[in-house]
C-alpha positions in Angstrom: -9.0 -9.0 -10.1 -7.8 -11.0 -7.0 -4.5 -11.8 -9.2 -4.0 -7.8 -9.7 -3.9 -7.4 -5.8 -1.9 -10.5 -5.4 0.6 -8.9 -8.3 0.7 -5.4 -6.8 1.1 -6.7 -3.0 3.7 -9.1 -3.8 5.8 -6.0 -6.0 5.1 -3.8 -3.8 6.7 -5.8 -1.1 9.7 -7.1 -3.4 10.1 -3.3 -4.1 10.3 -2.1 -0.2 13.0 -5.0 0.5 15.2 -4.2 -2.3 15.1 -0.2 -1.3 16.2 -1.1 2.1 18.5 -3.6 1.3 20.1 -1.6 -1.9 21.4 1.6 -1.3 20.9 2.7 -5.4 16.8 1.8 -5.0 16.5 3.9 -1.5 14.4 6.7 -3.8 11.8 3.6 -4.7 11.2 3.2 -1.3 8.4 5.5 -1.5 6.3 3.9 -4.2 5.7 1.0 -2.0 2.8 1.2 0.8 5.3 -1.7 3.1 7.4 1.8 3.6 4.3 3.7 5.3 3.3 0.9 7.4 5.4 1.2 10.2 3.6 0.1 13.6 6.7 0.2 15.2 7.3 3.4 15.1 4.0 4.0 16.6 4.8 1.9 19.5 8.2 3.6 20.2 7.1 7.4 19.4 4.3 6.7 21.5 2.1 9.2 18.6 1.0 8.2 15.5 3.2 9.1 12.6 0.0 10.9 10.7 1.9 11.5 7.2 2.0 7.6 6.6 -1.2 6.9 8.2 -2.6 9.5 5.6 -0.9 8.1 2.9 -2.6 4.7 4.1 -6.0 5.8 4.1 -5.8 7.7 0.7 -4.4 4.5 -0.8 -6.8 2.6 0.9 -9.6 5.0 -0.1 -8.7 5.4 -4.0 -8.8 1.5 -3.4 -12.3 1.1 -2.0 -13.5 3.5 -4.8 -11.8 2.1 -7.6 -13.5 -1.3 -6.5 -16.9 0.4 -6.3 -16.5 1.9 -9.7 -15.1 -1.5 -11.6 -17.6 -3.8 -9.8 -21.2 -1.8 -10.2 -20.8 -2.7 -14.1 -21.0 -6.1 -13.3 -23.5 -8.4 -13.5 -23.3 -10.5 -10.4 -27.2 -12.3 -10.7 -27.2 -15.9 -10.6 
């Protein structure tokens, strides 16, 4: 499980760079969550950009689920 995360972070990530660095993977930009995290942004708006922050959250809440659901059918006793 910990090498899924490690495997979809580190794509994720490979996909952002490529999309900003390649003009032909721009589109892809958007599958990755690197493109919605943009404190910067924040900072020099001064608001909260609320589309990516709920784009965030969603992701981080199918997450949090998806954890619940796969862990409660295992046996973690001793």
């Amino acid at each position: 499980m910990v090498g899924a995360t490690i495997a979809v972070g580190s794509v994720g990530f490979a996909v952002n760079f490529v999309a900003l660095a390649w003009s032909r993977a721009a589109p892809l930009r958007f599958v990755s969550p690197f493109h919605y995290y943009t404190p910067g942004d924040a900072l020099a708006g001064g608001t909260v950009p609320w589309v990516s922050f709920g784009v965030l959250a969603g992701v981080g809440l199918a997450g949090l689920t998806a954890a619940f659901v796969l862990l409660a059918r295992r046996d973690l006793a001793p």
